[in-house]
C-alpha positions in Angstrom: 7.4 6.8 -10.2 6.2 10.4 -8.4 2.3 11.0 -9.8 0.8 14.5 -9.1 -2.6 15.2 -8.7 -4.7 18.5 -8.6 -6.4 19.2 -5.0 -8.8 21.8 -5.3 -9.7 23.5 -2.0 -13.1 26.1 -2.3 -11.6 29.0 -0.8 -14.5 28.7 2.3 -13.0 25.8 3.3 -9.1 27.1 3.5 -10.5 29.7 6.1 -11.3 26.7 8.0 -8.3 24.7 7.0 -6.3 27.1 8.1 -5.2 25.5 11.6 -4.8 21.6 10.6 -3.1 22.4 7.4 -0.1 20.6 8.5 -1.9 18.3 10.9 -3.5 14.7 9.3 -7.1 14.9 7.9 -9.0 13.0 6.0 -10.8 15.1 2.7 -14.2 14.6 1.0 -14.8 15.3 -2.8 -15.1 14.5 -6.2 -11.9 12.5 -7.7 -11.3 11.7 -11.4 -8.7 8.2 -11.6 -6.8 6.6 -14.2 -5.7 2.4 -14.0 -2.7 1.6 -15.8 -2.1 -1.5 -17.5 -1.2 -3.4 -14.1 -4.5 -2.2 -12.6 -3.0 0.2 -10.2 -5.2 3.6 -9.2 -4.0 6.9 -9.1 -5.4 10.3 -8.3 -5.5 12.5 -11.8 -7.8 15.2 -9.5 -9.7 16.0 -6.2 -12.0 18.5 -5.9 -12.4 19.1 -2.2 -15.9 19.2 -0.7 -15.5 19.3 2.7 -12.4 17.2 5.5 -12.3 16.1 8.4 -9.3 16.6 11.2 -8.1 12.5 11.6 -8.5 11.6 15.6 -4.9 11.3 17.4 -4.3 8.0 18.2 -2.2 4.8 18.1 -2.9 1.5 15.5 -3.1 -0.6 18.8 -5.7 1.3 20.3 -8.0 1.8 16.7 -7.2 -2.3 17.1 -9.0 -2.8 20.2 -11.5 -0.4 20.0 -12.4 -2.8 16.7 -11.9 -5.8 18.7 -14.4 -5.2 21.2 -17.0 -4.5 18.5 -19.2 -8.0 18.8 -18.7 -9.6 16.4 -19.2 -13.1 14.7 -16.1 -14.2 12.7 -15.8 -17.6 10.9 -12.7 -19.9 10.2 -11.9 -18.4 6.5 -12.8 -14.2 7.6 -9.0 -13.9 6.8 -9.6 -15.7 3.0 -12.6 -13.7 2.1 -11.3 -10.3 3.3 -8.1 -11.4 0.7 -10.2 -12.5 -2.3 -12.3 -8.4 -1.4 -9.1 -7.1 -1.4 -7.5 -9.0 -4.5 -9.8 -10.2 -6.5 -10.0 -14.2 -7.8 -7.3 -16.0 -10.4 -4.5 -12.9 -9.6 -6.6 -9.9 -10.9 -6.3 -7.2 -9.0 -8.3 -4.5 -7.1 -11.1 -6.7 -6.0 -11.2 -8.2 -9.3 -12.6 -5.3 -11.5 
């Protein structure tokens, strides 16, 4: 299924937007969301604050910058981070 969602650029900010509008960047704003039934998310509209251009690099380098961050990781990190991410007894998005 294709959703579409309404992004809302203030024109102050296309000015600036002007030279990374094809390039990666991360955007800032006010979002109104809809679940469906299956407790998916989607994007209904964005109205766009402010962005950010994303930094050029590779997964493996963003992975050992984050490696070397110290760090104290114990033997079920994995677990909890999946039970954040999922939720407890199958519900979904962190279990809302």
């Amino acid at each position: 299924m294709i959703r579409l969602a309404v992004v809302t650029p203030p024109g102050r900010l296309l000015r600036n937007w002007r030279k990374e509008i094809f390039e990666p960047v991360r955007l800032h704003g006010r979002g109104r969301w809809s679940r469906d039934s299956e407790g998916t998310w989607g994007l209904i509209d964005l109205k766009i604050e402010s962005f950010e251009p994303l930094e050029d690099g590779t997964l493996s380098g963003a992975l050992e910058e984050l490696k070397a961050i110290p760090a104290e990781w114990g033997d079920n990190t994995y677990d909890e981070l999946g039970l954040i991410r999922h939720g407890s007894k199958g519900k979904r998005n962190g279990g809302h």
